[in-house]
C-alpha positions in Angstrom: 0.2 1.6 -17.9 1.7 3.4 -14.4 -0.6 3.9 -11.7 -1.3 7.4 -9.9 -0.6 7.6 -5.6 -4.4 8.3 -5.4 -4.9 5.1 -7.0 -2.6 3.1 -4.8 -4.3 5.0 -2.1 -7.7 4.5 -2.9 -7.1 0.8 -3.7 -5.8 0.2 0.0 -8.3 2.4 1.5 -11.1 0.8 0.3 -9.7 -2.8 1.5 -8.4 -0.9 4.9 -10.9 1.6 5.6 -9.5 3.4 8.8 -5.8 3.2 7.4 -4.1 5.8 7.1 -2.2 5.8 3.4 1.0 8.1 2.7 2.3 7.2 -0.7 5.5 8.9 -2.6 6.7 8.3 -5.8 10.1 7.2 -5.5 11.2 8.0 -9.1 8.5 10.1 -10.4 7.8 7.8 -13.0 4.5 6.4 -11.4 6.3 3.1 -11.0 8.3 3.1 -7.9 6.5 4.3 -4.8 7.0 3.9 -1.2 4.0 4.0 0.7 3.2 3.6 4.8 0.1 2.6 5.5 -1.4 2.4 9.7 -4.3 0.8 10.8 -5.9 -1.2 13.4 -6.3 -4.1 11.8 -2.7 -5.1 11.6 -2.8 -5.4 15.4 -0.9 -8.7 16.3 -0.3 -9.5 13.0 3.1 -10.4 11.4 4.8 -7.9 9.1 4.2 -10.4 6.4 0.7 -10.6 6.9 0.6 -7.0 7.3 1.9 -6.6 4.1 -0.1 -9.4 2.5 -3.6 -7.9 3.4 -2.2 -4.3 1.9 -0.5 -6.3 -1.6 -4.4 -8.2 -1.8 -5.6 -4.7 -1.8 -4.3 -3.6 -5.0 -5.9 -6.5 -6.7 -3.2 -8.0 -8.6 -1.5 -5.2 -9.9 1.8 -5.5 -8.5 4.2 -6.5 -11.1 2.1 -5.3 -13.6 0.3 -1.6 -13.7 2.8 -0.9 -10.4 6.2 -2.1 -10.6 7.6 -1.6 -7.2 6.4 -0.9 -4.0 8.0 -0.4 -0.9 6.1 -0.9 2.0 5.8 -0.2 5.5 3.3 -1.2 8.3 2.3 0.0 11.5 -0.4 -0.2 13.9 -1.5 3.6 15.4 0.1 4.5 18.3 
């Protein structure tokens, strides 16, 4: 079963409170989504910690209900 941008959204959000989440379906298949996500808490972290603490936020469901994300990370300006 596919997963819905709010989902993704929520998922993150509620793991990264203050981030701010901008997902797009890349295919519009609810599949394949790019999504950018800001927040604080990624300040002096590596990218692939970045990107570690937002895959941990959608509890295992990468590779599974959500095929393909890609991903970019940013602190906010």
């Amino acid at each position: 079963m596919a997963m819905s941008a709010s989902e993704i959204e929520a998922l993150i959000k509620a793991a990264l409170p203050d981030a701010r989440v901008i997902i797009e379906d890349l295919a519009g298949d609810g599949d394949h989504y790019a999504a950018t996500v800001i927040s604080e808490r990624f300040r002096g972290l590596p990218r692939v910690k970045q990107h570690q603490l937002v895959y941990d936020a959608l509890r295992g469901r990468m590779g599974g209900e959500l095929h393909a994300l890609a991903l970019q990370t940013s602190v906010p300006d």
